[in-house]
TORTIKE-490832 format. One line per 10 residues: number of its first residue (from 1); for each residue x, y, z of N, C-alpha, C, O. Coordinates in Angstrom, 3 decimals, m for minus. Layout:
N
NUM) X/Y/Z/X/Y/Z/X/Y/Z/X/Y/Z; ...
END
This chain:
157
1) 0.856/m1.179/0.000/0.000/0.000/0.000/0.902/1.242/0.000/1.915/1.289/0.698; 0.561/2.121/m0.698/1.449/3.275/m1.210/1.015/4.387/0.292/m0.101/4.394/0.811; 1.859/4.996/0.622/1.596/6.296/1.263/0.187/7.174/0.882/m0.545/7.801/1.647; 0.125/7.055/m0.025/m1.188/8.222/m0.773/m1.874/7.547/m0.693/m2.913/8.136/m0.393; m2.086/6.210/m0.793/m3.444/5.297/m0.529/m3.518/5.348/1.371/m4.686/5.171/1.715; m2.847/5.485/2.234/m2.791/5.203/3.128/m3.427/6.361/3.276/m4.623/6.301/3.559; m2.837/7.578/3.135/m3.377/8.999/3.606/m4.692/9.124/3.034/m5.528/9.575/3.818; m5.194/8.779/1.604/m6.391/8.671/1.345/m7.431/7.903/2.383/m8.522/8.288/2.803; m6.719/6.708/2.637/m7.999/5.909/3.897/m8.342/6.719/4.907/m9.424/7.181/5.268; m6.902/6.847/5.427/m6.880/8.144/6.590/m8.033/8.903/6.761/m8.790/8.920/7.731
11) m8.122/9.871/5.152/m8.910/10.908/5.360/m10.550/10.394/5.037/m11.518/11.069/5.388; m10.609/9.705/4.654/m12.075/8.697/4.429/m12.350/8.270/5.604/m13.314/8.907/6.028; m11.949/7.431/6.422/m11.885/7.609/7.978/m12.503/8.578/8.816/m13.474/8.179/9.458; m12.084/9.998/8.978/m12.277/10.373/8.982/m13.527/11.711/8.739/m13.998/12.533/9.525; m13.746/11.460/7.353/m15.006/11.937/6.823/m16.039/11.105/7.600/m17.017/11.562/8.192; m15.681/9.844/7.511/m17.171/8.753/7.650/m17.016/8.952/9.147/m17.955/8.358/9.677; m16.267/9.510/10.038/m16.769/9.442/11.794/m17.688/11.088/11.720/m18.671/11.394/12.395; m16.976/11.932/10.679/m17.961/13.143/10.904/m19.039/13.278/10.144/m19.864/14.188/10.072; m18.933/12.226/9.563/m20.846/12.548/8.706/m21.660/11.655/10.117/m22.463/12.139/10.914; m21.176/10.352/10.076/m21.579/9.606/11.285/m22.444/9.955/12.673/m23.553/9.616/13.086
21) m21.387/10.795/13.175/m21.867/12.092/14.310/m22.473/13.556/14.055/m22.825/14.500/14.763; m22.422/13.304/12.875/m23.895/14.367/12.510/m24.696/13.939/12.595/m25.522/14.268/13.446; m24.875/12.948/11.729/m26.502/12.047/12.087/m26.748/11.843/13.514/m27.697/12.413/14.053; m25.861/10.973/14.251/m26.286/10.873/15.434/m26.584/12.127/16.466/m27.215/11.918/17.503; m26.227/13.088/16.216/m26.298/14.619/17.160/m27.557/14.950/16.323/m28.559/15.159/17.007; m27.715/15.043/14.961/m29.066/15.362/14.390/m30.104/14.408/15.300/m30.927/14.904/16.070; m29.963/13.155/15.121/m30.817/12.151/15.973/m31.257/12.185/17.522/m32.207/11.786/18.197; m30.016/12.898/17.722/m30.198/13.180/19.525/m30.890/14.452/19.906/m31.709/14.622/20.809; m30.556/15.045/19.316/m31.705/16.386/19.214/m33.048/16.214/19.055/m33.762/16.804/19.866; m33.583/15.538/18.190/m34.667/14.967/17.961/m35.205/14.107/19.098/m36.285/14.505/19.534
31) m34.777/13.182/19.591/m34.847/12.475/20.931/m35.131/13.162/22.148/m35.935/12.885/23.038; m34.010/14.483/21.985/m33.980/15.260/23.436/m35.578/16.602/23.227/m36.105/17.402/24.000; m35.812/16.219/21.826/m36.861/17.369/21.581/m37.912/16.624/22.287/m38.667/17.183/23.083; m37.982/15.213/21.975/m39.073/14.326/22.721/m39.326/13.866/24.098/m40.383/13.727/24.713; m37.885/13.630/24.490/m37.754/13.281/25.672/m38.170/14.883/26.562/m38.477/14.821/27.753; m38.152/15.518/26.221/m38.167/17.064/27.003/m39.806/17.166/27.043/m40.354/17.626/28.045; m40.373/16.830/26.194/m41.841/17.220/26.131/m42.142/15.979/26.984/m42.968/16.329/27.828; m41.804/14.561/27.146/m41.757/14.240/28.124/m42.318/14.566/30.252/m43.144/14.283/31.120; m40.903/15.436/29.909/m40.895/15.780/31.187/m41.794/16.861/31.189/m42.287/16.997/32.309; m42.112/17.505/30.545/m42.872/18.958/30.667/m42.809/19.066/29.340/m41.873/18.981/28.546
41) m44.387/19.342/29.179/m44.551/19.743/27.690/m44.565/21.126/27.181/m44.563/21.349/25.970; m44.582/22.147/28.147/m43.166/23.504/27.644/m42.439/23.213/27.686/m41.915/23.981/26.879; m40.916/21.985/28.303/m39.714/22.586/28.067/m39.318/22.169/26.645/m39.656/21.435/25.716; m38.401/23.075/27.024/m37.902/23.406/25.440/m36.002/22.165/25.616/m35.311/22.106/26.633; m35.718/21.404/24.243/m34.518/20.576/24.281/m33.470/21.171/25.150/m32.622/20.409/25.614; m33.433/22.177/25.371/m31.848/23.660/25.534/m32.332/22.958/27.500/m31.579/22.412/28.306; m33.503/23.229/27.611/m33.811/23.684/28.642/m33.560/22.123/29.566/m33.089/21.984/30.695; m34.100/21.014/28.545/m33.571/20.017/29.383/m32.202/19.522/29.547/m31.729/19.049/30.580; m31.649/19.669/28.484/m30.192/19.691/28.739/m29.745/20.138/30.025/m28.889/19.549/30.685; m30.334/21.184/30.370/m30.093/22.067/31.483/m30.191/21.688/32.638/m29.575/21.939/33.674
51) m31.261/20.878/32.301/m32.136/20.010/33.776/m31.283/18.606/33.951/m30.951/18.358/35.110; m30.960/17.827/33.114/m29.952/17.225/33.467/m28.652/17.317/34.002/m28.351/16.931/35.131; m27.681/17.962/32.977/m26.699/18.570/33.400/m26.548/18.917/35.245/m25.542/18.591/35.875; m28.047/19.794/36.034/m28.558/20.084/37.180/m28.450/18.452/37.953/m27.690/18.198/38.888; m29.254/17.619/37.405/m29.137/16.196/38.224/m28.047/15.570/38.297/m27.732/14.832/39.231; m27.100/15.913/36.908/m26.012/15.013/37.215/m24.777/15.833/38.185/m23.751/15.325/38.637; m25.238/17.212/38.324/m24.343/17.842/39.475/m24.642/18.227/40.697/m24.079/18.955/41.515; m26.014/17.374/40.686/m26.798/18.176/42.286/m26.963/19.041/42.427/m28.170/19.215/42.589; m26.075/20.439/42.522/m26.538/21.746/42.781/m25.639/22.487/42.479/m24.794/22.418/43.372; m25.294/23.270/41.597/m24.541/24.205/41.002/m25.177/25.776/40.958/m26.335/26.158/41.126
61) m23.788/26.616/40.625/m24.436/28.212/40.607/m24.648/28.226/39.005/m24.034/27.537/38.191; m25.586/29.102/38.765/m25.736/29.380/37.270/m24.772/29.803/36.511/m24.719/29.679/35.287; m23.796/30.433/37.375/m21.986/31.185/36.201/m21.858/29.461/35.692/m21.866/29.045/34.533; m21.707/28.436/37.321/m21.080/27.261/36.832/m21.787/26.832/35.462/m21.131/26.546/34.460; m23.261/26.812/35.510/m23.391/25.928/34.418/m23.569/26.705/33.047/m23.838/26.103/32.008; m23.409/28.035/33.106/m22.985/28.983/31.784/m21.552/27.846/31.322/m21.408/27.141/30.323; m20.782/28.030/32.353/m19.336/27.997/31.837/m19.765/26.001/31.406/m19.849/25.561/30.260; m19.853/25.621/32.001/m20.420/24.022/32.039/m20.694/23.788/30.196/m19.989/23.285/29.321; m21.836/24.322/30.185/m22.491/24.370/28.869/m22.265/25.061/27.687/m23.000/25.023/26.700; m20.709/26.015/27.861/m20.284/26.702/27.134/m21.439/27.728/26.454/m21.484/27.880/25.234
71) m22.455/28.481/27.457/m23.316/29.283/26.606/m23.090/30.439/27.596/m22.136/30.317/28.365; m24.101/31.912/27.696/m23.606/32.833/27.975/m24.685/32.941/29.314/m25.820/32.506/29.120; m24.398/33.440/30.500/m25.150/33.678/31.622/m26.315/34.143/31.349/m27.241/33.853/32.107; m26.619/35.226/29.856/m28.399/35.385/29.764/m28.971/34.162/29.772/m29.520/33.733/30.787; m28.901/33.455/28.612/m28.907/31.910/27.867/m29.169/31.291/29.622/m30.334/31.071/29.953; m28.520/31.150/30.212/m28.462/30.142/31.370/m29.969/30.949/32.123/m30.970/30.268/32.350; m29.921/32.454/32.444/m30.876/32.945/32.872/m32.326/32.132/32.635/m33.008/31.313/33.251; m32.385/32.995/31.127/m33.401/33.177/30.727/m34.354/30.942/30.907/m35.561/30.711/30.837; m33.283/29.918/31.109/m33.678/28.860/30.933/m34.181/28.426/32.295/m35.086/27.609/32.461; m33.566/28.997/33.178/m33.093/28.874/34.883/m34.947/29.375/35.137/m35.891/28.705/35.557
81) m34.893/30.383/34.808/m36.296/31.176/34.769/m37.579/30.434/34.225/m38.634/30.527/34.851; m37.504/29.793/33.213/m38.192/28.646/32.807/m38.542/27.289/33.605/m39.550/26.612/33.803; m37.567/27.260/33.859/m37.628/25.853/34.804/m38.182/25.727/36.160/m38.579/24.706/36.722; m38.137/27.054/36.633/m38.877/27.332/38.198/m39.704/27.661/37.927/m40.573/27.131/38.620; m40.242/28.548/37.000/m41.355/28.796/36.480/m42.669/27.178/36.151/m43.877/27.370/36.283; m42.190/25.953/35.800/m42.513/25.222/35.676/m42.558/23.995/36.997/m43.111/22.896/37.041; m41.746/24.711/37.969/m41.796/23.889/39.132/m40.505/22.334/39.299/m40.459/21.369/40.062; m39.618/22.822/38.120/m38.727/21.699/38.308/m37.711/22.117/39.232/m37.538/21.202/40.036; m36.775/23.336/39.532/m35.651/23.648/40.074/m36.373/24.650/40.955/m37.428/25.282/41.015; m35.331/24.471/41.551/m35.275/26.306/43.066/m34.205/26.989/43.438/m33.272/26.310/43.009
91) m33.717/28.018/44.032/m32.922/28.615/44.372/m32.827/28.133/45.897/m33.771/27.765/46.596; m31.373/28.223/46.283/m31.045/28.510/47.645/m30.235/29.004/48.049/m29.347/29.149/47.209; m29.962/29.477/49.175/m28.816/30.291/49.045/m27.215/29.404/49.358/m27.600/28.411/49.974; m26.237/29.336/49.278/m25.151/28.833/48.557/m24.432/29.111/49.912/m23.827/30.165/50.113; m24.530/28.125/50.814/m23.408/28.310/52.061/m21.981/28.326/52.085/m21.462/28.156/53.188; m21.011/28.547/50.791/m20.172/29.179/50.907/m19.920/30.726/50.397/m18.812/31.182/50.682; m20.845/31.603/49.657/m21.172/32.504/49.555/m22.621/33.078/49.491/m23.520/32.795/48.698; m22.614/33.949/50.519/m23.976/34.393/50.956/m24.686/35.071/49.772/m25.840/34.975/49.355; m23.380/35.950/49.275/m24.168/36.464/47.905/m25.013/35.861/46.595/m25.832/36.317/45.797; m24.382/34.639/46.813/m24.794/34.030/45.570/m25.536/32.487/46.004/m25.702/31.980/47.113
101) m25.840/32.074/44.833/m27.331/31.007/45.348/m27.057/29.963/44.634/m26.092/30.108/43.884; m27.664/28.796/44.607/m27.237/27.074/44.021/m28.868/26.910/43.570/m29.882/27.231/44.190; m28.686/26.217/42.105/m29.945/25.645/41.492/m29.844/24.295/42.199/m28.796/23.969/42.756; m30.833/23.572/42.185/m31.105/22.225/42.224/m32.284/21.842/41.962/m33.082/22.753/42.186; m32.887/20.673/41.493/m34.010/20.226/41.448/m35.041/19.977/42.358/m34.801/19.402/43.419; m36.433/20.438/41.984/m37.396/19.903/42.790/m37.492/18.500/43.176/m36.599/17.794/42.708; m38.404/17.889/43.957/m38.681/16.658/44.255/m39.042/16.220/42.696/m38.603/15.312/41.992; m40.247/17.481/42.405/m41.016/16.942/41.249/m39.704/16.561/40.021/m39.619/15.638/39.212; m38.921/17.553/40.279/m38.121/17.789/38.858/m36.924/16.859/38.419/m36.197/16.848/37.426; m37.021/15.978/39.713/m35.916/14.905/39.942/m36.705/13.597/39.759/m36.038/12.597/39.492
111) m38.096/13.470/39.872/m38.836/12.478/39.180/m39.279/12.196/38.034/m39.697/11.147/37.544; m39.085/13.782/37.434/m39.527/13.906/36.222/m38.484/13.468/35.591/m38.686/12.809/34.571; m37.298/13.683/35.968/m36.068/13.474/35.101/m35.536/12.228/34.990/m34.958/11.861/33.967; m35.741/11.257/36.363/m35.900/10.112/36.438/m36.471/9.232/35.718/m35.774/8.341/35.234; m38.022/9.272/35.448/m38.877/8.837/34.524/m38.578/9.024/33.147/m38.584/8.076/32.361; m38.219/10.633/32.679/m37.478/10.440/31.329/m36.329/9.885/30.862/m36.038/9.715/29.679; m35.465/9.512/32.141/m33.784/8.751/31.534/m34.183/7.366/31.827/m33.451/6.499/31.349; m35.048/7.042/32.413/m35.495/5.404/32.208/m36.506/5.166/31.037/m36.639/3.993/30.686; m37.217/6.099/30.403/m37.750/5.983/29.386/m36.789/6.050/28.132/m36.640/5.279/27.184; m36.305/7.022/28.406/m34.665/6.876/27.415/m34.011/5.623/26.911/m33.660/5.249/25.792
121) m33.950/4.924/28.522/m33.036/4.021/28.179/m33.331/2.473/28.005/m32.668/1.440/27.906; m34.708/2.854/28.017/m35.644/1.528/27.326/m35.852/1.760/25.759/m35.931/0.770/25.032; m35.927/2.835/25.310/m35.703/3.086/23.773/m34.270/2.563/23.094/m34.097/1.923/22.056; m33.205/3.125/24.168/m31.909/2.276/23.901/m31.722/1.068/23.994/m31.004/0.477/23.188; m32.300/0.494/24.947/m32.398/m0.824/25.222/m32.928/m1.862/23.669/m32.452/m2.892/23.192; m33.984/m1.076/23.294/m35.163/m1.149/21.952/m34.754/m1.733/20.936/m35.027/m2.776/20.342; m33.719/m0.506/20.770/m32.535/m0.122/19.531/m31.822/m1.205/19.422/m32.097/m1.926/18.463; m30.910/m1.562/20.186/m29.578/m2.101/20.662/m29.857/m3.605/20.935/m28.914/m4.323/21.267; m31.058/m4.094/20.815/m31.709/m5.960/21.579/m31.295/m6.731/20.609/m31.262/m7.924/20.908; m30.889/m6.392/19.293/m30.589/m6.943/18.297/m28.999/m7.458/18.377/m28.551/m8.579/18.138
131) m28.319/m6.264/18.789/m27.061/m6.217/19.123/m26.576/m7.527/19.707/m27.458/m8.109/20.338; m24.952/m8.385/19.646/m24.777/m8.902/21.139/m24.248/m7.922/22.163/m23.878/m6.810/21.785; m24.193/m8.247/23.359/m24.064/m7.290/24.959/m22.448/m7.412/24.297/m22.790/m6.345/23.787; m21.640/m7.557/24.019/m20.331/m7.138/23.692/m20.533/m6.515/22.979/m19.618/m5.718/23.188; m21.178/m6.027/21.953/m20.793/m4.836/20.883/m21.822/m3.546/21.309/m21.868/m2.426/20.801; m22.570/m4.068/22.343/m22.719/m2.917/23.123/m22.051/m2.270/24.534/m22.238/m1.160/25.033; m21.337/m3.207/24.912/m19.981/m2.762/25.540/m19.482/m2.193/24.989/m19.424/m1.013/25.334; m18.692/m2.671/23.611/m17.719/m2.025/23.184/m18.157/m0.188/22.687/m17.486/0.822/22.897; m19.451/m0.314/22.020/m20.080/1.280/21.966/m19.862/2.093/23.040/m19.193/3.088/22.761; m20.225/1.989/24.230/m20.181/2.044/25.546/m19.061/2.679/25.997/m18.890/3.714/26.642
141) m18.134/1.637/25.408/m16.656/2.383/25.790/m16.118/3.297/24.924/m15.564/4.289/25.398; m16.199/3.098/23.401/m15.447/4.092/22.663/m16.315/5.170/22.603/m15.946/6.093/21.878; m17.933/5.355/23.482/m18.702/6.721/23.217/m17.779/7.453/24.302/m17.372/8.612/24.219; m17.486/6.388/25.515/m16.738/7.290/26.657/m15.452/7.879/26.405/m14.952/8.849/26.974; m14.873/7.011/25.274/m13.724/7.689/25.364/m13.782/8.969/24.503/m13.076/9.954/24.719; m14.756/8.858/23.428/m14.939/9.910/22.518/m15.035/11.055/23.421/m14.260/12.011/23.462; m16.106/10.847/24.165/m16.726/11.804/25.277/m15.382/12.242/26.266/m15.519/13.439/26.519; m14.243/11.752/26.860/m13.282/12.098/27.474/m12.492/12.978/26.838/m11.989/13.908/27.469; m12.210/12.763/25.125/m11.674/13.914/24.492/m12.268/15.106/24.535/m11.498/16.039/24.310; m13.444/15.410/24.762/m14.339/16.687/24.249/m14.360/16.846/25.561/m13.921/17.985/25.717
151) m14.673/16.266/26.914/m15.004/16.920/28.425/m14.298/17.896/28.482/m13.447/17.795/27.598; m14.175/18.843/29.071/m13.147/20.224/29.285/m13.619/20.655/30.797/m12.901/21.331/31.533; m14.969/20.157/31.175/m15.423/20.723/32.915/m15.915/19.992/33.439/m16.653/19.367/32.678; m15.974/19.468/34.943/m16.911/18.654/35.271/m17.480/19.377/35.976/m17.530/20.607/35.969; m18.100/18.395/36.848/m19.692/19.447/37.676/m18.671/20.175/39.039/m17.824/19.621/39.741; m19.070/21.341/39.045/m18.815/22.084/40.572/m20.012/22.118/41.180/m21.049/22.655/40.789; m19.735/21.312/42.479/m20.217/20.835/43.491/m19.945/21.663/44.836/m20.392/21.261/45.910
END
């Protein structure tokens, strides 16, 4: 195999993981549009993102999950505002600074979220029955590792 055939695979490789993960991020959007109406049929996909992100860190300040979610503190506002508005999250005040306050989920908003990631993951389950349990291991692992390249923050707690 010649060098130029090699670099050609290379870049074919390549192409086919980023058309690949378009579809699937196109697909997950779509999912998270559903799964969100789910939990509340105002929230909006942005907003559940939000609400997860919230469960999987327990209780964070809103700068954190601006910076978390790479979007801008209105953006975090204006969603934060939504969500209490709907009875999923609350404010409290933040016992290492008085000035500032920690989101976390309601009772309701932690059942709700519950019920939608087990509904989730019976759709995955759905998908994947065809599969053998090793080549869904192996997904499993190379989504994590994919996912370890791109992490840049974890939750502040």
């Amino acid at each position: 195999m010649t060098a130029r055939t090699t670099a050609r695979r290379e870049h074919e490789a390549y192409q086919a993981v980023e058309h690949e993960l378009g579809v699937l991020f196109r697909r997950a959007r779509a999912l998270s549009t559903e799964v969100a109406r789910e939990v509340h049929p105002e929230l909006e996909p942005a907003a559940y993102g939000l609400l997860i992100g919230m469960h999987d860190c327990a209780r964070s300040r809103p700068s954190d999950l601006a910076d978390y979610f790479g979007v801008g503190k209105a953006t975090i506002s204006r969603q934060v505002k939504v969500l209490e508005q709907l009875g999923l999250i609350e404010r409290r005040p933040d016992p290492d600074d008085g000035r500032a306050h920690l989101l976390v989920l309601t009772d309701e908003g932690r059942r709700r979220v519950e019920t939608a990631r087990v509904a989730r993951q019976n759709r995955f389950h759905a998908m994947l029955a065809t599969w053998p349990a090793e080549d869904v291991r192996v997904l499993g692992r190379m989504l994590a590792r994919f996912n370890d390249l791109t992490e840049s923050k974890a939750c502040h707690i």
